[in-house]
C-alpha positions as CSV (number, residue, x, y, z in Angstrom):
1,X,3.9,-10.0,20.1
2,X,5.9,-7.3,22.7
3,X,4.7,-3.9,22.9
4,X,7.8,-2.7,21.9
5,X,7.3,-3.7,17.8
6,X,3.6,-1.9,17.9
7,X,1.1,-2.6,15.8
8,X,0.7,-2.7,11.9
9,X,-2.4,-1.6,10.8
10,X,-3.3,-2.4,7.3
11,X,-6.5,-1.3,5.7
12,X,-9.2,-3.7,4.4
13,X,-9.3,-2.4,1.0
14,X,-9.2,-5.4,-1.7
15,X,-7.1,-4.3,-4.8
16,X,-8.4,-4.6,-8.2
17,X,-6.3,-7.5,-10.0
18,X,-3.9,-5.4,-12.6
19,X,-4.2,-7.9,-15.5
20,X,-8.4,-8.5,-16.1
21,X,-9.0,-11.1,-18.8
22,X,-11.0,-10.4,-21.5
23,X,-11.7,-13.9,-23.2
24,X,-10.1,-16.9,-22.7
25,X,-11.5,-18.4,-25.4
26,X,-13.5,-20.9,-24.1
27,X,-15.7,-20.3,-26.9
28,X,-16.0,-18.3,-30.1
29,X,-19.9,-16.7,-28.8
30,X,-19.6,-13.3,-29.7
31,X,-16.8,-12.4,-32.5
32,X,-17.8,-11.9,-35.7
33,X,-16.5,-11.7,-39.3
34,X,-16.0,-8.6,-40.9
35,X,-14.5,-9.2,-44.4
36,X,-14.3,-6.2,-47.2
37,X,-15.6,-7.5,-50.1
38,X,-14.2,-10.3,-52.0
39,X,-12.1,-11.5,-49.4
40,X,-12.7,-14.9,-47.6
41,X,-12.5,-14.9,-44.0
42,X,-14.2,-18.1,-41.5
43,X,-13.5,-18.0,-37.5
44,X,-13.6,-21.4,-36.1
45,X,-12.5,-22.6,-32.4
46,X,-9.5,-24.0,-32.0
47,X,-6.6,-25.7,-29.8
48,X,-5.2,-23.0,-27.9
49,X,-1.7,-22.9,-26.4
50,X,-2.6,-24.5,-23.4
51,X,-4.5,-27.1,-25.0
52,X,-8.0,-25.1,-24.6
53,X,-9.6,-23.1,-26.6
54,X,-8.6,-20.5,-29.1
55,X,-9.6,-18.2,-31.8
56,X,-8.9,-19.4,-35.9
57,X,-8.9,-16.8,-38.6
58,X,-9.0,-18.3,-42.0
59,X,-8.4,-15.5,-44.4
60,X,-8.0,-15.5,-48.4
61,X,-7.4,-12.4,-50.3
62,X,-8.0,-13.8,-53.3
63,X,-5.7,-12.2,-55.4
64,X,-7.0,-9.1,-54.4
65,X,-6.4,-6.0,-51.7
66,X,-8.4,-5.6,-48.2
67,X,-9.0,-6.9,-44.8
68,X,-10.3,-9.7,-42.9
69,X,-11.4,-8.5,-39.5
70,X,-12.3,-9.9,-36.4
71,X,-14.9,-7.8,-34.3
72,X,-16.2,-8.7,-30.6
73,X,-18.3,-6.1,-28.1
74,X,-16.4,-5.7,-25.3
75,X,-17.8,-2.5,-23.2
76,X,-16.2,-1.2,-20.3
77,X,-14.3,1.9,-18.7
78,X,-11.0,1.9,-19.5
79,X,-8.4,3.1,-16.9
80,X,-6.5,6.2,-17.1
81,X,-3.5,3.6,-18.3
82,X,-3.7,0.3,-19.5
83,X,-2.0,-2.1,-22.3
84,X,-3.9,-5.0,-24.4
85,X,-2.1,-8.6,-24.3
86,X,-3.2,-11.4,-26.5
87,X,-0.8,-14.4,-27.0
88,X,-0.7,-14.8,-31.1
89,X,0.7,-17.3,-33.7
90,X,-0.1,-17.5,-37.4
91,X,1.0,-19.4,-40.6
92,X,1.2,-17.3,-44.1
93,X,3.1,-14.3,-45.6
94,X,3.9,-11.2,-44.0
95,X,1.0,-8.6,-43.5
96,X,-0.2,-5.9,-42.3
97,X,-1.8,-6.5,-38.4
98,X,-4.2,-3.8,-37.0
99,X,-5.3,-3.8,-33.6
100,X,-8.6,-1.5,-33.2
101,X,-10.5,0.0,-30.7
102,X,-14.3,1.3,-30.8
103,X,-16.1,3.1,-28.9
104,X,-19.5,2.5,-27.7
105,X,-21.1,4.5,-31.1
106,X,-18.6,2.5,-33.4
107,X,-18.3,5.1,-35.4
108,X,-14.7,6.6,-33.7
109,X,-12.1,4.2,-33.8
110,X,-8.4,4.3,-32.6
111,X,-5.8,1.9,-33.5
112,X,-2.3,0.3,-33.4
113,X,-0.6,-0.7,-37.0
114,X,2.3,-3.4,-37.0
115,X,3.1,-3.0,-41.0
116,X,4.7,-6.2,-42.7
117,X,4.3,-8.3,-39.5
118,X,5.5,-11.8,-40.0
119,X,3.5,-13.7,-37.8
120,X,5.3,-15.6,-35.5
121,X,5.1,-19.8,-36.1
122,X,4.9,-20.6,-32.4
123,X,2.9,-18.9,-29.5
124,X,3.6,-15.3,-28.8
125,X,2.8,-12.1,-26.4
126,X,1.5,-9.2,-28.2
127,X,1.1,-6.0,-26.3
128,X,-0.4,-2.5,-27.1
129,X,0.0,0.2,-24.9
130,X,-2.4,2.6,-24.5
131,X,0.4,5.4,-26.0
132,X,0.9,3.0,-29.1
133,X,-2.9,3.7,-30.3
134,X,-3.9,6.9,-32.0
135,X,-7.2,8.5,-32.9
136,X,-7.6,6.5,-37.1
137,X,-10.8,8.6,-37.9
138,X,-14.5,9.2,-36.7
139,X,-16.4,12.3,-36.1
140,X,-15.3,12.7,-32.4
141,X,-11.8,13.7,-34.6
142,X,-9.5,12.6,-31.6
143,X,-8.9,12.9,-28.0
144,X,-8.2,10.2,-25.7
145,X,-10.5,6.7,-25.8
146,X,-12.0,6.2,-22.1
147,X,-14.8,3.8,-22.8
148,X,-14.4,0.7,-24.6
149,X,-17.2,-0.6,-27.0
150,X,-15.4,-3.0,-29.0
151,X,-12.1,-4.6,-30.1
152,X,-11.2,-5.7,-33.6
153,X,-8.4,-7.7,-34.8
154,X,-7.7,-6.8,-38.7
155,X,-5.3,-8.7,-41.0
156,X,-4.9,-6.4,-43.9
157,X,-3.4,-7.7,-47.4
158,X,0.4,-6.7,-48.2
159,X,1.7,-9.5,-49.7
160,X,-1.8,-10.8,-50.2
161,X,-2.2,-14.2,-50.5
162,X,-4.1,-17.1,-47.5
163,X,-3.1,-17.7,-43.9
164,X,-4.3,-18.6,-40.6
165,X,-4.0,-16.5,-37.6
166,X,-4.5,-17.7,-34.2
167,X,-5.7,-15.8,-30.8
168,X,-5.7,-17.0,-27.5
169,X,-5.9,-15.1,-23.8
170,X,-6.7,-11.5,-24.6
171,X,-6.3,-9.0,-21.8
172,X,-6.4,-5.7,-20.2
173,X,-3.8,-5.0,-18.3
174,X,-4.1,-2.3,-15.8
175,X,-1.0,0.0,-15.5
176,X,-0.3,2.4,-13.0
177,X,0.0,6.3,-14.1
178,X,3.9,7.6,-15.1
179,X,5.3,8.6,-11.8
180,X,2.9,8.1,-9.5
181,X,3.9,5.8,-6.5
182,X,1.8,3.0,-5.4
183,X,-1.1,3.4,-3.1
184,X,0.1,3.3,0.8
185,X,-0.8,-0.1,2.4
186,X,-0.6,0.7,6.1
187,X,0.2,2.9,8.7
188,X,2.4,2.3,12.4
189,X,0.9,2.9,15.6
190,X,2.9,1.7,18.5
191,X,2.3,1.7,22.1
192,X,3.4,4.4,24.3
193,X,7.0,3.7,26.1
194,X,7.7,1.2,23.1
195,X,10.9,3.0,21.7
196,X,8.2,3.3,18.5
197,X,7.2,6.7,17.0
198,X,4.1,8.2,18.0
199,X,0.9,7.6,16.0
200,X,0.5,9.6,13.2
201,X,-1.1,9.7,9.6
202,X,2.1,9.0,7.7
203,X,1.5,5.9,5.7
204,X,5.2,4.9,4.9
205,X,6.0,1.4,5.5
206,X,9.7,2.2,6.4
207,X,11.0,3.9,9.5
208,X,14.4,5.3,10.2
209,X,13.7,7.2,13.6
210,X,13.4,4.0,15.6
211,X,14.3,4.3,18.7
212,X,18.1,2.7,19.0
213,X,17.2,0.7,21.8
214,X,14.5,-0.9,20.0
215,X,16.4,-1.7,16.7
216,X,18.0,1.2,13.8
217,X,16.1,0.6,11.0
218,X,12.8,-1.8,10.3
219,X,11.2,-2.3,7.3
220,X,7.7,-4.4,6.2
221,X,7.9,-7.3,4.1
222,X,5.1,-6.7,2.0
223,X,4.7,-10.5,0.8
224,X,4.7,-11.5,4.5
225,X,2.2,-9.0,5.3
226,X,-0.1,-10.4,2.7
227,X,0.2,-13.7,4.6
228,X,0.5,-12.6,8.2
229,X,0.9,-8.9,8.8
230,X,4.5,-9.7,9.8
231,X,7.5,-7.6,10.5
232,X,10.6,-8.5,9.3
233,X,13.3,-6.7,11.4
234,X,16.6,-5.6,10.0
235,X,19.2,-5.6,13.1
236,X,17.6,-7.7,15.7
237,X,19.3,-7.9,18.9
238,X,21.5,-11.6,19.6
239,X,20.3,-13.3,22.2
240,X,21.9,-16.8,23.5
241,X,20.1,-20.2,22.8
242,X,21.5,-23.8,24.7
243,X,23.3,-25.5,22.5
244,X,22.6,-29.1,23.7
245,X,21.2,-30.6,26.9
246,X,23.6,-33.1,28.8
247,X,21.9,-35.9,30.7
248,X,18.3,-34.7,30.2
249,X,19.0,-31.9,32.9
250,X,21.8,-29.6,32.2
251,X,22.8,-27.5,29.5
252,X,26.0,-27.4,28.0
253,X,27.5,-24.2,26.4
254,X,25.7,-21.7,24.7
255,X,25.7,-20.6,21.0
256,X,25.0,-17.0,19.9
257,X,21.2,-16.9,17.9
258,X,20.0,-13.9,16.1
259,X,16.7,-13.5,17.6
260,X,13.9,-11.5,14.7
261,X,12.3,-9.7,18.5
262,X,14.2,-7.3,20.6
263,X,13.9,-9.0,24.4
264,X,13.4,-11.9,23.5
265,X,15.8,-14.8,24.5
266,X,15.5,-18.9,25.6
267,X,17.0,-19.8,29.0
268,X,17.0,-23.2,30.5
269,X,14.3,-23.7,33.1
């Protein structure tokens, strides 16, 4: 690579993956049935979307009020903003759908209330954000949930009745604060005489004071970074490139080539 582009330096740092899967539901281990009393409620495995596995809530009211819930231990931090994703189907009447939240104790719960949800017939993303959940009651008496202890997934009679609920791929997805820009990924550092700024601690991956003999503007394609810590250059110089060689020897005529290095050009031998 010339001198005159510099050098990219990107720090080793490994990012944590924005969207951490909870359960795939390979498997039912671990979620258990909390019915109120006099309400039926059976988990069983099941076909998920994909054709793998997924979570079956058999409920039955009974011709009755209450809930059928759905509880699994899940402990963890949570981040300082976050949403909850499952992908959801059901069959039955519309009811009431309450995503919960405990905390370690189990005694302070927060949650998210879709009233009269009709559950959707084919596969579906549900997402609770973190500001969609509120404090519902415990003796903390509020504040902010930081770590997780369990979630619970609550059909609650309104129209009462039987149905079937289905839950496949539940997630955390890991959001970045209200505006806050993204981490820095690099800084420049080029080599003296290069037409480069100097080396400094500014971590912007844009630079407008190129020198003009180098090029006006450059930019870093991140995605091509990720791949090769390359530098994608807006206004490279034209260079000339043989169009054709004539009788194994000679070169006729030249056609104008936009070349992504400044200096660089192909010539005949």
């Amino acid at each position: 690579m010339p001198a005159a582009l510099g050098v990219l330096l990107l720090p080793m740092v490994v990012p944590e993956p924005s969207l951490v899967t909870l359960d795939a539901f390979d498997g039912i281990a671990g979620w258990i049935a909390a019915p109120s009393e006099g309400v039926s409620l059976t988990l069983s495995p099941d076909a998920g979307e994909d054709g793998r596995g997924a979570l079956r809530m058999d409920y039955d009211f009974r011709g009755h009020g209450g809930w059928a819930a759905a509880r699994k231990d899940f402990p963890r931090a949570l981040p300082e903003n976050w949403a909850i994703r499952l992908r959801l189907r059901g069959e039955g009447p519309p009811q009431t759908l309450e995503f919960k939240l405990l905390d370690p104790s189990g005694k302070n719960v927060w949650w998210s209330v879709r009233r009269d949800f009709a559950f959707p017939s084919d596969w579906t993303t549900l997402t609770i954000r973190r500001r969609q959940v509120t404090f519902a009651w415990g003796p903390a008496g509020g504040g902010v949930l930081t770590d997780l202890g369990a979630i619970e997934i609550t059909v609650t009679a309104a129209s009462g009745g039987r149905g079937r609920v289905w839950i496949d791929e539940l997630a955390l997805d890991i959001l970045p604060l209200p505006g806050v820009p993204p981490a820095p990924l690099g800084e420049w550092r080029s080599a003296p005489g290069s037409g480069f700024p100097p080396p400094s601690t500014t971590t912007k991956l844009t630079c407008s004071d190129v020198a003009p003999a180098a090029t006006r503007r450059c930019a870093v394609s991140v995605a091509f970074i990720r791949a090769v810590c390359g530098v994608l250059c807006e206004r490279p110089r034209r260079s000339k490139m043989p169009r054709r060689l004539v009788n194994g020897s000679q070169w006729s005529g030249v056609e104008p080539m936009h070349s992504p290095w400044p200096k660089m050009a192909m010539k005949p031998a």
